[in-house]
C-alpha positions in Angstrom: 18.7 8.0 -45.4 20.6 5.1 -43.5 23.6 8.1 -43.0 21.2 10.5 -42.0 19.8 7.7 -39.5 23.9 7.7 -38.0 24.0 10.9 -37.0 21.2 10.7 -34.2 22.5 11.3 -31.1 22.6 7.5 -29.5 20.8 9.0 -26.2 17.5 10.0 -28.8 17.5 6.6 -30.7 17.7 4.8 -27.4 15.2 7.3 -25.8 13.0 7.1 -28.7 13.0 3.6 -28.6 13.0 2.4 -24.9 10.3 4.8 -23.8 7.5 3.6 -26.3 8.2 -0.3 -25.2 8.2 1.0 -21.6 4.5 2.0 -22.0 3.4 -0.7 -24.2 4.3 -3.3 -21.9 3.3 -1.5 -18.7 -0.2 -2.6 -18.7 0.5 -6.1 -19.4 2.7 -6.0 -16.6 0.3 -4.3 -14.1 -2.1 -7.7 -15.0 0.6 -9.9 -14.1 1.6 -8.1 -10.8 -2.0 -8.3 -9.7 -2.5 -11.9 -10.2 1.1 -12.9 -8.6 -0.3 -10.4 -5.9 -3.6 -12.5 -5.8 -1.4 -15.8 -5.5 0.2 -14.0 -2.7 3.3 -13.6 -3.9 4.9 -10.1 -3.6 6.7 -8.9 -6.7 9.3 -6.6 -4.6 10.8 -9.8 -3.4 11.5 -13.4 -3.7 10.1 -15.6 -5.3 7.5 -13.0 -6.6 10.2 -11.2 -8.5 11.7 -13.8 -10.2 8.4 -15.3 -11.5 7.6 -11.4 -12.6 10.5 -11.3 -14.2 10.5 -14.4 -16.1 7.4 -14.1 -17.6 7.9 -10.2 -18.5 10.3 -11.1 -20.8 8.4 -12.4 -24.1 6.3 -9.0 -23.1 9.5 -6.9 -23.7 10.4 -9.3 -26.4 6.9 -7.7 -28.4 7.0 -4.6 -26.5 11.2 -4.0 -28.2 10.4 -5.3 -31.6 7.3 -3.2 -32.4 8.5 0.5 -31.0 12.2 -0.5 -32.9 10.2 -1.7 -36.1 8.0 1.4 -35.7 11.4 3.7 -35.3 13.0 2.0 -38.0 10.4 2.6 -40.8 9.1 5.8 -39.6 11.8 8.0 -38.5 15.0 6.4 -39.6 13.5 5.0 -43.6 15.2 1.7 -43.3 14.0 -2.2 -43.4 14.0 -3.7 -39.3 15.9 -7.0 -39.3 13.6 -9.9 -39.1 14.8 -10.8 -35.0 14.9 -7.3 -34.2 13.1 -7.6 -30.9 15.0 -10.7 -29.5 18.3 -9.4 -30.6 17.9 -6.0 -28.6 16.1 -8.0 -25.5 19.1 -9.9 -24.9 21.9 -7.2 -25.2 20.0 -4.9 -22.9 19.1 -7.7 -20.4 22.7 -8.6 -20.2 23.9 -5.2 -20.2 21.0 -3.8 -17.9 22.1 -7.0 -15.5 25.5 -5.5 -15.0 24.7 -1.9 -15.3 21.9 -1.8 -13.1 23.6 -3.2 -9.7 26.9 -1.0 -10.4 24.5 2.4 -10.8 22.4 1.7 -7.5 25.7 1.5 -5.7 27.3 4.7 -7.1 23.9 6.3 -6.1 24.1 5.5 -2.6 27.5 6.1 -2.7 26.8 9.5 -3.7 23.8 10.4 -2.0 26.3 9.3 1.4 28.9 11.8 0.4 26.5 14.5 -0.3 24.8 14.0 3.3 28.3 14.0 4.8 29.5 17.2 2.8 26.3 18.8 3.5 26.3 18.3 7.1 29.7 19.3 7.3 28.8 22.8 6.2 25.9 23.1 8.2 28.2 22.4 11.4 30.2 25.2 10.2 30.2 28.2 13.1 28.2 30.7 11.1 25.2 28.1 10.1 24.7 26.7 13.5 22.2 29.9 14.7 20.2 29.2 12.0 16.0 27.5 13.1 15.7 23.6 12.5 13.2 24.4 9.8 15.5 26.5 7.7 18.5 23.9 8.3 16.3 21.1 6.9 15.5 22.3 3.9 18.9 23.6 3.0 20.1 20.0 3.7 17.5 18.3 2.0 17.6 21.1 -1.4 21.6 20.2 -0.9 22.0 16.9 -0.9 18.3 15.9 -2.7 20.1 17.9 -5.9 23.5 16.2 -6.2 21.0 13.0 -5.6 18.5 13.9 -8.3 21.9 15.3 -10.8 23.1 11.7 -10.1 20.3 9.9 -11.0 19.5 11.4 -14.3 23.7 10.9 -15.5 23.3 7.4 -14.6 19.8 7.0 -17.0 21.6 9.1 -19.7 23.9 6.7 -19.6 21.8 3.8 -19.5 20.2 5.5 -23.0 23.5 6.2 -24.1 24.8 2.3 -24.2 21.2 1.5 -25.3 20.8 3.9 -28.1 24.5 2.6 -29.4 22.9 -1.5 -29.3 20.1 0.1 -31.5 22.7 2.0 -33.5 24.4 -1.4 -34.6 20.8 -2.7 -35.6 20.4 0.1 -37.9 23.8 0.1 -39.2 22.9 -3.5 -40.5 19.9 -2.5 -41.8 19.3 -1.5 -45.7 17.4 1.1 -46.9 13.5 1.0 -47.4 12.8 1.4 -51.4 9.0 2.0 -50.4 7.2 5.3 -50.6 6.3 7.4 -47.3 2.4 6.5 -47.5 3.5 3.0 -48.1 5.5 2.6 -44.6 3.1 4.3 -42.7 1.0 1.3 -43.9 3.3 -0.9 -43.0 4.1 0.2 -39.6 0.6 0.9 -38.7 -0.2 -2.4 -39.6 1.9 -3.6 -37.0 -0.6 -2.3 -34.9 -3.9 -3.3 -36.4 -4.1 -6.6 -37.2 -5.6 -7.8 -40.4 -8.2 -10.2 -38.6 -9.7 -7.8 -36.5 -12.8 -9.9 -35.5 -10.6 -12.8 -34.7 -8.4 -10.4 -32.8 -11.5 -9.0 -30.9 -12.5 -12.2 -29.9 -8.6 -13.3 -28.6 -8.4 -10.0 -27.0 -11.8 -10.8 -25.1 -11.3 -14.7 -24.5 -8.0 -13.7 -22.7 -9.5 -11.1 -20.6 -12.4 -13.5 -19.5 -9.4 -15.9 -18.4 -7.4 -13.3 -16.6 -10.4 -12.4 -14.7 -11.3 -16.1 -13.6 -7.5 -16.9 -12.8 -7.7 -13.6 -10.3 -11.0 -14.9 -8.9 -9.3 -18.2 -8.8 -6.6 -17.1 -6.8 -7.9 -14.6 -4.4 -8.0 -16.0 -1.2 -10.8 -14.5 0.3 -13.6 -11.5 -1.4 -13.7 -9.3 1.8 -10.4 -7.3 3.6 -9.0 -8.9 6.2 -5.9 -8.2 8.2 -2.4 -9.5 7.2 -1.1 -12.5 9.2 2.4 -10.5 9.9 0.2 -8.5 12.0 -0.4 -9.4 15.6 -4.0 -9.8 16.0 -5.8 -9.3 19.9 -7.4 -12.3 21.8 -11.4 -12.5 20.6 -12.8 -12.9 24.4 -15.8 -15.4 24.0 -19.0 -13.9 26.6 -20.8 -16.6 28.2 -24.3 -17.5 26.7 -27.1 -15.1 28.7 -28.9 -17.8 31.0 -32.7 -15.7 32.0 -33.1 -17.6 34.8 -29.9 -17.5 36.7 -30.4 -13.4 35.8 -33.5 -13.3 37.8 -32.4 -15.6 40.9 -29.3 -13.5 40.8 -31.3 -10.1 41.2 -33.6 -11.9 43.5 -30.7 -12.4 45.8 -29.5 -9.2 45.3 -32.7 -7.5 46.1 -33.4 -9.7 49.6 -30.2 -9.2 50.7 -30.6 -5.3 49.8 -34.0 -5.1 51.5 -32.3 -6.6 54.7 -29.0 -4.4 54.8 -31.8 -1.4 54.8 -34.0 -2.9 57.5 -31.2 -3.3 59.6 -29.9 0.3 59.1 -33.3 1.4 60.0 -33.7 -0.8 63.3 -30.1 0.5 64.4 -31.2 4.1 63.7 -34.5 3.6 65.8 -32.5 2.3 68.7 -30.4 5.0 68.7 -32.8 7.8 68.3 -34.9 5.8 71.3 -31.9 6.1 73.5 -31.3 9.8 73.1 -34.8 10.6 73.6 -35.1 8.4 77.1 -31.9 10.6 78.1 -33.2 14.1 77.3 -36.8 12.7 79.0 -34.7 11.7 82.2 -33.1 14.9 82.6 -36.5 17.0 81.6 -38.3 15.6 84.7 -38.8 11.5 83.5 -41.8 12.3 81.0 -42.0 9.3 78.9 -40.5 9.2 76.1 -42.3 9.8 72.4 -42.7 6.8 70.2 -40.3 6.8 67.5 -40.6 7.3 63.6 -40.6 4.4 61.6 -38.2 4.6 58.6 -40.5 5.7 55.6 -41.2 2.9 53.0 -41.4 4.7 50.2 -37.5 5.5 50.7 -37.2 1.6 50.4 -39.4 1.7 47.5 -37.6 3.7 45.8 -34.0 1.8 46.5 -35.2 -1.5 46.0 -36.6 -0.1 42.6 -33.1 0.9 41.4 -31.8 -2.4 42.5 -34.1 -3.7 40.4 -33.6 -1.9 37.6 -30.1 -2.9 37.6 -31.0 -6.6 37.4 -33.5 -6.4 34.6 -33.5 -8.2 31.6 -32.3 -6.3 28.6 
């Protein structure tokens, strides 16, 4: 069974492997990035990563030893070595720390060439009529392939190097002298512990303390704007004084009342004048008394003013 183990492809024994721990950490992880996000600190950068990063790794410590242990028993028959998960959480931590960097520069480096090579060939004399829509997407099928081709050669190559670190784990291992129903016992037992009351009650006490540690940490309950963000000058009105309104639209009033008797005196004179002239030169009959402005047209505008001026 060990020999039949061998002759898996390294990029299915790393894939069947690496993907399982993937997902069984992932959720752990999501807890941690929320609380370091509560704490404010961001885990894209520093000094969120490295704090994400250092306690992720007894996570992917468990997370590598029981999807290997699982592999090991289930599909491959043989006996997991007893520091299974630490050994491969090393290797692929000092191997990832190398790999990783050199495979996000031979990315960009390709995904430049591809936009240069591309847009060469769209400046080409026979592709310059074509519309700005249809140009766009040829560029961005072009180059977003030899992108996309890129990227999945350098993670089968990542799985590759991975699946050949597992490889030397199983090589080392002996063969399991159980019986099938006897592993599936034993590797579903890995799972389910035991104690399952006592891990209930772990299981609960930790949430409980996750939950008060978020609490704990967030800074306020509500949304509120980032500080990086420029924020606008909160103009302070002055308190509303009633009594200063109503001397105010007192004033207002008089001095309205006044402008309009004036206007009407001045339009009286005037309309007396022209009438002693046209009596002069009709034979000197004396001329007729003139109108007086009507009130109500006062009434009316010294209502509006004081509309204006009321209390609200």
């Amino acid at each position: 069974m060990a020999d039949q183990a061998l002759r898996i492809s390294s990029v299915k024994l790393g894939l069947a492997v690496a993907w399982p721990a993937f997902w069984t950490g992932v959720p752990i992880k999501f807890v941690l990035v929320l609380l370091l996000l509560a704490m404010g600190q961001h885990t894209w950068e520093l000094p969120g990563l490295a704090f994400f990063l250092v306690l992720s790794i007894p996570i992917d410590i468990w997370a590598l030893g029981l999807c290997a242990r699982t592999v090991f028993l289930d599909r491959l028959r043989v006996e997991p070595p007893d520091s299974l998960g630490i050994m491969l959480w090393w290797q692929t931590a000092l191997f990832s720390a190398v790999y990783l960097p050199t495979a996000y520069f031979i990315e960009t480096q390709t995904v430049a060439v591809a936009k240069a090579v591309v847009g060469s060939i769209l400046g080409m004399e026979i592709l310059k009529g074509l519309p700005v829509p249809e140009r766009i997407s040829i560029e961005l099928s072009l180059w977003g392939s030899i992108a996309t081709l890129g990227s999945l050669a350098l993670v089968l190559g990542w799985l590759f190097i991975f699946g050949l670190m597992v490889r030397k784990q199983v090589s080392k291992a002996s063969p399991a002298e159980l019986p099938y129903q006897a592993l599936v016992r034993r590797w579903d037992l890995l799972r389910v512990p035991a104690d399952q009351p006592l891990a209930l009650t772990v299981f609960l006490a930790s949430g409980v303390a996750l939950v008060l540690l978020l609490w704990a940490f967030m800074p306020v309950t509500t949304p509120h704007p980032h500080e990086d963000y420029p924020r606008e000058p909160v103009k302070m009105e002055p308190p509303f004084k009633p009594t200063e309104a109503l001397e105010k639209t007192e004033k207002l009033i008089g001095q309205a009342e006044s402008a309009i008797q004036a206007l009407a005196k001045s339009k009286a004179k005037s309309k007396v004048k022209g009438k002693g002239k046209e009596a002069g030169k009709a034979g000197g009959r004396e001329p007729a008394p003139g109108k007086a402005v009507p009130m109500r047209m006062l009434a009316i505008i010294s209502g509006a003013l004081a509309q204006m001026g009321r209390l609200p």
